[in-house]
DSSP file (Angstrom, degrees, kcal/mol; ACC not computed):
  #  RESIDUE AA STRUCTURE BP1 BP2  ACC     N-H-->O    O-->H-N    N-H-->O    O-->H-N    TCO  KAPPA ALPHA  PHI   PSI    X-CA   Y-CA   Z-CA
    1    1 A X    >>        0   0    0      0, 0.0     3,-1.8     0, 0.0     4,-1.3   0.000 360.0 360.0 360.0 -46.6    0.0    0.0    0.0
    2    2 A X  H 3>  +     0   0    0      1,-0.3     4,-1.6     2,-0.2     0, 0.0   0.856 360.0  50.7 -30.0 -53.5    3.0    2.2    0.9
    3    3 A X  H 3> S+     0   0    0      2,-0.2     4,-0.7     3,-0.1    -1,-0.3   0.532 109.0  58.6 -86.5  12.8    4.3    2.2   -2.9
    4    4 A X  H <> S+     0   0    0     -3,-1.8     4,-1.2     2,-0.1    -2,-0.2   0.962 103.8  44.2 -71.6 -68.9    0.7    3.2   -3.8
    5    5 A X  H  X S+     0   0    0     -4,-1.3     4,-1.2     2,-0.2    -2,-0.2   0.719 112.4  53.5 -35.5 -46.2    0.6    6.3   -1.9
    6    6 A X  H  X S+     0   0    0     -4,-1.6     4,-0.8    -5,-0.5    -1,-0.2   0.974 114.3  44.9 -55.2 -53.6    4.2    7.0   -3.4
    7    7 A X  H >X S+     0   0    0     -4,-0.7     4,-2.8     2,-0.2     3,-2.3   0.959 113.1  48.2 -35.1 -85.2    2.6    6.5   -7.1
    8    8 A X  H 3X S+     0   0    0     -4,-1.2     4,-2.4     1,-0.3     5,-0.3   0.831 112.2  49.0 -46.7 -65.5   -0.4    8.5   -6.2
    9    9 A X  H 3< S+     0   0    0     -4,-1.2    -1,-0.3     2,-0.2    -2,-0.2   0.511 111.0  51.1 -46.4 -25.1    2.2   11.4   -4.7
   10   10 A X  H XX S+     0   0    0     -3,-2.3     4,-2.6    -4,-0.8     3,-0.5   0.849 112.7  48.3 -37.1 -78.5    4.5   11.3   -8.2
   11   11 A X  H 3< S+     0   0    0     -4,-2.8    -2,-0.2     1,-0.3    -3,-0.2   0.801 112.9  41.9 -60.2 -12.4    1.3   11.7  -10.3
   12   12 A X  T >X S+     0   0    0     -4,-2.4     4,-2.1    -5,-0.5     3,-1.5   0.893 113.3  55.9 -90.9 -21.5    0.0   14.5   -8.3
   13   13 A X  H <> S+     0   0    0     -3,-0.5     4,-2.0    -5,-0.3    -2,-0.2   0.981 120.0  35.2 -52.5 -67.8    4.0   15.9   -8.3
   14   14 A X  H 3< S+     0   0    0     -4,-2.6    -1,-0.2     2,-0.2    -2,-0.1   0.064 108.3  59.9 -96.8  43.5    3.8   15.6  -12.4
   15   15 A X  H <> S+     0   0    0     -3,-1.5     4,-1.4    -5,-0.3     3,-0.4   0.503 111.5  43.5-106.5 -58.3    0.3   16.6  -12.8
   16   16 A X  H >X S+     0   0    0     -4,-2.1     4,-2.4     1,-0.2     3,-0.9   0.808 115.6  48.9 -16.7 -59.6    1.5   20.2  -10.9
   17   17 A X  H 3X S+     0   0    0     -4,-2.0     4,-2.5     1,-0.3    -1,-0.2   0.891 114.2  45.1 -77.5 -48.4    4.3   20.3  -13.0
   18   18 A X  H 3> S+     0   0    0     -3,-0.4     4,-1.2     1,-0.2    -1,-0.3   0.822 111.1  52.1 -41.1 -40.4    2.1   19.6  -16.0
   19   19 A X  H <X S+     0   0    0     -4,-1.4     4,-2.2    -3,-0.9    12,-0.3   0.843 107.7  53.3 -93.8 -18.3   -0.2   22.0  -15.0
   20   20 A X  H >X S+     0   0    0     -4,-2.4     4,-3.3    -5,-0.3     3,-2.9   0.991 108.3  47.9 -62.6 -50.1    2.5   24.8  -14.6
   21   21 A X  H 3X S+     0   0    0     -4,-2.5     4,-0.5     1,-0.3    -1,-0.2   0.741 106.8  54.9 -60.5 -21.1    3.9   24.5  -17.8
   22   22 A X  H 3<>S+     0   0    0     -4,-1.2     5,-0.9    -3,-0.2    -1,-0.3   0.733 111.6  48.2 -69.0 -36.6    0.4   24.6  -19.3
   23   23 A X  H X<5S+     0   0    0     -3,-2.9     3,-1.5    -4,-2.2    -2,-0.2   0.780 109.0  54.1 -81.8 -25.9    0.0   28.2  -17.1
   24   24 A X  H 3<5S+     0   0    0     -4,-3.3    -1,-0.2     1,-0.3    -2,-0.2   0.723 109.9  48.4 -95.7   3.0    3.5   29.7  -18.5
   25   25 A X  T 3<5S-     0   0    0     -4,-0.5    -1,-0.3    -5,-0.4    -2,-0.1   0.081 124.3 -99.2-109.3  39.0    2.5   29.1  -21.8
   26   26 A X  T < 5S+     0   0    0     -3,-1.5     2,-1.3     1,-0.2    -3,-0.1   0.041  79.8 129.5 113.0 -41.7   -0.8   30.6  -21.7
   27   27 A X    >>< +     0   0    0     -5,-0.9     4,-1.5    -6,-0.2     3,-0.8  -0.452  22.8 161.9 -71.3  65.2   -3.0   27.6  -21.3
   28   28 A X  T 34 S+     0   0    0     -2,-1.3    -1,-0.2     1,-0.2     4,-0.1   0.690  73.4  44.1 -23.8 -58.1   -4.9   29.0  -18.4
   29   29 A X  T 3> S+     0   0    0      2,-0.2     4,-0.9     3,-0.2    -1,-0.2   0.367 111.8  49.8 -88.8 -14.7   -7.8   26.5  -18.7
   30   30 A X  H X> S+     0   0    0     -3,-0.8     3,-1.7    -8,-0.2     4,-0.9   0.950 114.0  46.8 -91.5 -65.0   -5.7   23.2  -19.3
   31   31 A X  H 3X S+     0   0    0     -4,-1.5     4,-0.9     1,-0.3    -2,-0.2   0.472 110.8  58.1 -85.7 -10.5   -3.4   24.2  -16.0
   32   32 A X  H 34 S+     0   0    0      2,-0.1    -1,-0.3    -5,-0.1     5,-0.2   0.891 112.4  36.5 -55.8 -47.0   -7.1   24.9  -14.0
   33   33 A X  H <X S+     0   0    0     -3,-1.7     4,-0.7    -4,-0.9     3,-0.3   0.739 115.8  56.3 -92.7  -5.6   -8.4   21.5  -14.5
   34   34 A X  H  X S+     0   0    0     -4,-0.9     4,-1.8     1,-0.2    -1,-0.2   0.964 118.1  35.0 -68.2 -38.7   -4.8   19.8  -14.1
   35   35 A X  H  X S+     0   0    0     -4,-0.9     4,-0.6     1,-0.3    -1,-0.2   0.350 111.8  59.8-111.6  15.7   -4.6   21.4  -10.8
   36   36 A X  H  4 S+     0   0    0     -3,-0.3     4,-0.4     2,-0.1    -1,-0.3   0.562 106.8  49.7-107.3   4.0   -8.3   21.1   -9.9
   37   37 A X  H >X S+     0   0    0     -4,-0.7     4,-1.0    -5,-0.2     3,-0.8   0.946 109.1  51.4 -77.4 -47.4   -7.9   17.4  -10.2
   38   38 A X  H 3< S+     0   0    0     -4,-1.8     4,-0.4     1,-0.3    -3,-0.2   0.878 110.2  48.0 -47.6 -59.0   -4.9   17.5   -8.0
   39   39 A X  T 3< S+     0   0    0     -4,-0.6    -1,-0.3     1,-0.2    -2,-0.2   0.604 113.9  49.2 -75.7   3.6   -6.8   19.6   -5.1
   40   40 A X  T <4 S+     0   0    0     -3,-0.8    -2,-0.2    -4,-0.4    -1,-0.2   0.606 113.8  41.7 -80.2 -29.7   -9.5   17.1   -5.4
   41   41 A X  S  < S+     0   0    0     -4,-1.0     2,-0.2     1,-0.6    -2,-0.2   0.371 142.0   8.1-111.3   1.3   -7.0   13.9   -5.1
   42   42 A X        -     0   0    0     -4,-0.4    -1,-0.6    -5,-0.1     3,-0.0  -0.703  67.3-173.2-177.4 136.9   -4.9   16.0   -2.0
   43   43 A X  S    S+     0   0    0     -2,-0.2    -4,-0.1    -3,-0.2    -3,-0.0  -0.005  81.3  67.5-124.2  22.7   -6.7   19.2   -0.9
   44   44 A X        +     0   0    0     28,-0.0     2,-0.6    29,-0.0     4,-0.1  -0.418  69.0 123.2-157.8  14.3   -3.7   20.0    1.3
   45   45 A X     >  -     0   0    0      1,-0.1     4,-4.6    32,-0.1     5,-0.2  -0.804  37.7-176.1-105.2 102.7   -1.4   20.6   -1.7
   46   46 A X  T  4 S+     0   0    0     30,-1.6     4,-0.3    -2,-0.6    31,-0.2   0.334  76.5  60.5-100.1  -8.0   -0.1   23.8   -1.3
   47   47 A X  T  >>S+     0   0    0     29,-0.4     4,-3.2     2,-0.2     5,-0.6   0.654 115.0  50.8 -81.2 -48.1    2.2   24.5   -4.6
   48   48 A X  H >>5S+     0   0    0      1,-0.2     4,-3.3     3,-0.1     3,-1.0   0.933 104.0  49.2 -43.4 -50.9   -1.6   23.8   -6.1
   49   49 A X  H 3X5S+     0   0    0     -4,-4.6     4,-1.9     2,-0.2    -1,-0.2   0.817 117.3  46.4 -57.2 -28.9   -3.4   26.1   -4.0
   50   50 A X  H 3>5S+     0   0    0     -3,-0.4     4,-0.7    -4,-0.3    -1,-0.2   0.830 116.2  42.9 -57.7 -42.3   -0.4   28.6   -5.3
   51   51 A X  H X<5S+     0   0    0     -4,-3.2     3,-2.2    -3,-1.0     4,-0.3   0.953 105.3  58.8 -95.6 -64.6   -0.6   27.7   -8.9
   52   52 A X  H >X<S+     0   0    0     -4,-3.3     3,-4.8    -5,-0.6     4,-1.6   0.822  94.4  69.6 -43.6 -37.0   -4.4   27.7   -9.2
   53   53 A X  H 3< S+     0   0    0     -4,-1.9     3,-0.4     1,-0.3    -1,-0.3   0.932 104.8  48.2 -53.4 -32.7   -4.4   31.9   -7.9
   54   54 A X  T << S+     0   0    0     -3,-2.2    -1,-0.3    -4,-0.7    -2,-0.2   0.390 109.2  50.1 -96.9  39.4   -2.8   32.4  -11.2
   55   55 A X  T <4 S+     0   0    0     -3,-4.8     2,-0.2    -4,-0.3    -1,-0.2   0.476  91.1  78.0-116.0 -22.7   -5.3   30.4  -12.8
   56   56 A X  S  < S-     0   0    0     -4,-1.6     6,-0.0    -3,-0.4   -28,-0.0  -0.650  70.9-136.0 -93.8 153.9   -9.3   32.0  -11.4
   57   57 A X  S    S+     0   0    0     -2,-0.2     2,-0.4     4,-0.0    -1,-0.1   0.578  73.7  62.4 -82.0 -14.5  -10.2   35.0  -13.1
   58   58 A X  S  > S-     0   0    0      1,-0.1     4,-1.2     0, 0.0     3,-0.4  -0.932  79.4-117.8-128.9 155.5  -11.6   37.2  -10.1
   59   59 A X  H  > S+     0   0    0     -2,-0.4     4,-1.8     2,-0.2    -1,-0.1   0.695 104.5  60.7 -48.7 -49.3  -10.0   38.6   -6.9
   60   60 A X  H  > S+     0   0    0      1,-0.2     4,-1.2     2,-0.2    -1,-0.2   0.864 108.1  43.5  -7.6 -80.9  -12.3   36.7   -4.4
   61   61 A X  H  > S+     0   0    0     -3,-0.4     4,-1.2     2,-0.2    -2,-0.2   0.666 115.6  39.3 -68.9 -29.6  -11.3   33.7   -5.5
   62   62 A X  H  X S+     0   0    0     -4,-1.2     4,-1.5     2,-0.2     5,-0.3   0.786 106.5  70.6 -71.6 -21.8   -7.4   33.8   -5.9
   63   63 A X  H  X S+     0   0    0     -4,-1.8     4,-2.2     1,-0.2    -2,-0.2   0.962 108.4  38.3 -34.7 -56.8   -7.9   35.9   -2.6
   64   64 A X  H  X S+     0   0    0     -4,-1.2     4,-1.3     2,-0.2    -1,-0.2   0.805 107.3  58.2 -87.8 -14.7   -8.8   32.1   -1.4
   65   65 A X  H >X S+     0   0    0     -4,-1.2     4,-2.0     2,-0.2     3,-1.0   0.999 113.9  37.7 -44.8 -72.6   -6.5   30.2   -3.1
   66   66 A X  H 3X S+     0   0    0     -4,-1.5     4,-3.2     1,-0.3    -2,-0.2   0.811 111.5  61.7 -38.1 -45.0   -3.5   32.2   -1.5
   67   67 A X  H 3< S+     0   0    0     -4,-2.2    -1,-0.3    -5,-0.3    -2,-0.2   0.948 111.1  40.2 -64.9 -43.6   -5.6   32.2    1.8
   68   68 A X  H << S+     0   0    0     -4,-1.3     3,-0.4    -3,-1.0    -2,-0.2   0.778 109.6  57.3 -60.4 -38.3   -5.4   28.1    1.7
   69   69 A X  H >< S+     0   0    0     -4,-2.0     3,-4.3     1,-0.3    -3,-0.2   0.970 105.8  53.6 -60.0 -66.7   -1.8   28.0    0.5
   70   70 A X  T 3< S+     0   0    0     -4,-3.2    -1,-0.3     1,-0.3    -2,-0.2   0.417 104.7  53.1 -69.2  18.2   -0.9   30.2    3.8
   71   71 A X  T 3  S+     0   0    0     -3,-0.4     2,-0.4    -5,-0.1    -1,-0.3   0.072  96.5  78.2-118.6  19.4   -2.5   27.8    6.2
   72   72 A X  S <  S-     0   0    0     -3,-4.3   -27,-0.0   -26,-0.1    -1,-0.0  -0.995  93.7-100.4-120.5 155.5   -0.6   24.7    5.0
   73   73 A X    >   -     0   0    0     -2,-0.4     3,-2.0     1,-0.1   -27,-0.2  -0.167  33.4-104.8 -69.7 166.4    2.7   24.2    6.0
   74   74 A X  T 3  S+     0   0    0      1,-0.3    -1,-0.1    -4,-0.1    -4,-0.0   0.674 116.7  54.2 -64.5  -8.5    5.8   25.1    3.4
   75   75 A X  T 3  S+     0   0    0      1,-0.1     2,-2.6     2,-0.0    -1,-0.3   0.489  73.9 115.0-103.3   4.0    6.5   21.0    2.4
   76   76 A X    <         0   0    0     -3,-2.0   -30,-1.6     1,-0.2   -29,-0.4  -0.384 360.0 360.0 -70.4  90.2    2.9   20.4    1.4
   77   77 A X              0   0    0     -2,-2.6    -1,-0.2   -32,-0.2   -32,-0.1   0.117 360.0 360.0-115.6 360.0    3.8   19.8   -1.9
């Protein structure tokens, strides 16, 4: 069960990483659903919550991404 839970912690490592490269080249809407799959499969991932603020379109809502980011600690990755 141990190397499952490694697995699952890889794929959410390069679905982030997917979904960044998808935000620095533009692709707003591909690096949203990468990294709303990610906070759905770990909601405690704190690079997501990071990555996702530059991904919503209104202040509100990256207001709470960033507010979620800062209440997990700095290795929640």
């Amino acid at each position: 069960m141990d190397s499952e839970v490694e697995h699952s912690g890889s794929n959410q490592a390069e679905a982030v990483q997917s979904a960044v490269e998808a935000i620095q080249r533009g692709d707003l809407g591909q690096g949203r659903a990468t990294l709303t799959w990610v906070l759905r499969e770990d909601p405690n991932n704190r690079l997501a919550w990071l990555w996702m603020a530059c991904c919503v379109a209104d202040e509100p809502a990256r207001d709470e991404c960033y507010r979620r980011a800062s209440t997990l600690p700095n290795g929640s990755l």
